[in-house]
C-alpha atoms as an extended CHARMM CRD file, in Angstrom:
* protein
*
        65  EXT
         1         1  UNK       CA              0.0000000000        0.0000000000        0.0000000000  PROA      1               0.0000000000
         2         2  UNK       CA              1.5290000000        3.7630000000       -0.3210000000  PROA      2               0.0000000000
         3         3  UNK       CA             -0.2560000000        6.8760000000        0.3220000000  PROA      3               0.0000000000
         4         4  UNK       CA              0.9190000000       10.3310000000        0.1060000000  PROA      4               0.0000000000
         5         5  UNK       CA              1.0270000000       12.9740000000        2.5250000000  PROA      5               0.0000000000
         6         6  UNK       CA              1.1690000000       16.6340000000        2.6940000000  PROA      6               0.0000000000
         7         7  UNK       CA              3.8780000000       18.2950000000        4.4800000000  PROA      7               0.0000000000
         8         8  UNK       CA              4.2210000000       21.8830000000        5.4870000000  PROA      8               0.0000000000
         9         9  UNK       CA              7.6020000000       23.3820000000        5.5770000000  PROA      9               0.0000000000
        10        10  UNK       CA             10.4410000000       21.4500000000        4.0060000000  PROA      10              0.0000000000
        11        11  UNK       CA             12.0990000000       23.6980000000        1.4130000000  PROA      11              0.0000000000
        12        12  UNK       CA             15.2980000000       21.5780000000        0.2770000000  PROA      12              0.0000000000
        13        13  UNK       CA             17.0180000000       18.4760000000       -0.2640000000  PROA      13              0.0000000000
        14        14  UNK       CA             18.0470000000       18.5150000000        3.3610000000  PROA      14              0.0000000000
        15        15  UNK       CA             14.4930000000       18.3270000000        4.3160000000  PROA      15              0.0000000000
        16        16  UNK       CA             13.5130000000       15.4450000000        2.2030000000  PROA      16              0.0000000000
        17        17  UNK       CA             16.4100000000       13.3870000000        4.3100000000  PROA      17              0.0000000000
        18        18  UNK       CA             14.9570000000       14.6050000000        7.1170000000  PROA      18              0.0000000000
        19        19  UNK       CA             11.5080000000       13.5780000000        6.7160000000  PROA      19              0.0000000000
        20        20  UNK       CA             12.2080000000       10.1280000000        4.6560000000  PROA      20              0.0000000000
        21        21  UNK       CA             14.5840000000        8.8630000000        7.5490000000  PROA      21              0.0000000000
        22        22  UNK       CA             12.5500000000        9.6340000000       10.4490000000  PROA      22              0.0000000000
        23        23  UNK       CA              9.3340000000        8.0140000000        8.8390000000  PROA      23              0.0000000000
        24        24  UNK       CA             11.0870000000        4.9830000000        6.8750000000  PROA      24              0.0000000000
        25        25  UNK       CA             11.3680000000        3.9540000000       10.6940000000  PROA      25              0.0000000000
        26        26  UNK       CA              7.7000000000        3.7210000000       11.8070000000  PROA      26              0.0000000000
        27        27  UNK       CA              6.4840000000        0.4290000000       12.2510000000  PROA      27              0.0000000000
        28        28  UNK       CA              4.9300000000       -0.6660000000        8.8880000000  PROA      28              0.0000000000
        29        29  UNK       CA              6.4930000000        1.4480000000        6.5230000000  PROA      29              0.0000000000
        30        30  UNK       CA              8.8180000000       -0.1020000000        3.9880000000  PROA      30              0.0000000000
        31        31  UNK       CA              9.4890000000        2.9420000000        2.3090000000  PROA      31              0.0000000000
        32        32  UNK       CA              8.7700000000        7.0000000000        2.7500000000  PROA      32              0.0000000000
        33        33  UNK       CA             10.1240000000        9.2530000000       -0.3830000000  PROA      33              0.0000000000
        34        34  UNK       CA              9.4160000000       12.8310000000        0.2880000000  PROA      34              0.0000000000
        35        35  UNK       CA              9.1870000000       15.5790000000       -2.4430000000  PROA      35              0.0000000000
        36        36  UNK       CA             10.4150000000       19.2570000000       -1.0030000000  PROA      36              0.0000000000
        37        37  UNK       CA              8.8630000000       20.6550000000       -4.1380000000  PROA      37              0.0000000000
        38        38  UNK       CA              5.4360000000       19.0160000000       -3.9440000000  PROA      38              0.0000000000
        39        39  UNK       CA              5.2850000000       19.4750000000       -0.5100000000  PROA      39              0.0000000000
        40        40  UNK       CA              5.0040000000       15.5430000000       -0.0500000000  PROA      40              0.0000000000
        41        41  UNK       CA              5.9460000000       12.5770000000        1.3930000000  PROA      41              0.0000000000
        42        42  UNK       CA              5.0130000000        9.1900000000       -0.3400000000  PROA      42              0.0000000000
        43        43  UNK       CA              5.2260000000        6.3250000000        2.2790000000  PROA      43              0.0000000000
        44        44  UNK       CA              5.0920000000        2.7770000000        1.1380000000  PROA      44              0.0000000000
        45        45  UNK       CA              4.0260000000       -0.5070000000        3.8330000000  PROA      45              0.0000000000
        46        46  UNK       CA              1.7350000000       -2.1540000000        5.4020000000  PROA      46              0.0000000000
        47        47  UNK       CA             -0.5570000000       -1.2550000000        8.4780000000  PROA      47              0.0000000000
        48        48  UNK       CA              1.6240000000        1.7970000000        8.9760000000  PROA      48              0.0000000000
        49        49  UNK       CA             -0.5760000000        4.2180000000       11.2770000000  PROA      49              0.0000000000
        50        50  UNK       CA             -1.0780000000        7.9500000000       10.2780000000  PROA      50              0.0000000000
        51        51  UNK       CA             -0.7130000000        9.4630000000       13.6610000000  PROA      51              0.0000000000
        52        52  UNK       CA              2.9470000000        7.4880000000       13.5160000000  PROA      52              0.0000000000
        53        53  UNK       CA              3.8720000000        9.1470000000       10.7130000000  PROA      53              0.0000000000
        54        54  UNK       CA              2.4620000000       12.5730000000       11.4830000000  PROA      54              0.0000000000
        55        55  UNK       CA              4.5340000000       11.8700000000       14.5940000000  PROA      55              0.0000000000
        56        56  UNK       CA              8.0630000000       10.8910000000       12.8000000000  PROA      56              0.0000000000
        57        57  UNK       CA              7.3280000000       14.0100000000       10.6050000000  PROA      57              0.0000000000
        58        58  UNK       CA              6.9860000000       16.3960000000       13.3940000000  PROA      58              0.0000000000
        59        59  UNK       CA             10.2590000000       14.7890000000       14.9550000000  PROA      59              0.0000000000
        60        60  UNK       CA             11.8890000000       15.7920000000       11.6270000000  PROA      60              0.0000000000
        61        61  UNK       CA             11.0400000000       19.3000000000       12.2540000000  PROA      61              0.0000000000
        62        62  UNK       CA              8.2980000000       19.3880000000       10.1280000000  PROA      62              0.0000000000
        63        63  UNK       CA              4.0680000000       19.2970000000       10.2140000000  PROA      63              0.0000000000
        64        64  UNK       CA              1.7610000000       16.5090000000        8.2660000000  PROA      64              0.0000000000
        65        65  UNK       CA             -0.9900000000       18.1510000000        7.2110000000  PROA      65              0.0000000000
């Protein structure tokens, strides 16, 4: 399953690391690819839960909105 996510304040390649580490570690997720430009984050897994990755987002400095 993957499902995309809007993210609110990344404005560079930095970011992208940022936000793709810290949510390719939540339970379920196999994969997380986030887009500075598009304002996204693409996560890839199974029975990942949103509030986990709205979580590892906000622990990357950043808010899932």
């Amino acid at each position: 399953m993957a499902q995309t996510f809007t993210v609110e304040g990344m404005t560079c390649e930095h970011c992208e690391m940022s936000v793709s580490e810290e949510v390719s570690e939540v339970a379920g997720v196999t994969s997380a690819t986030a887009d500075h430009k598009a304002g996204t984050v693409t996560v890839e897994g199974e029975g990942f839960d949103r509030d986990a990755v709205a979580a590892a987002v906000a622990e990357a400095g950043y808010k899932l909105v």
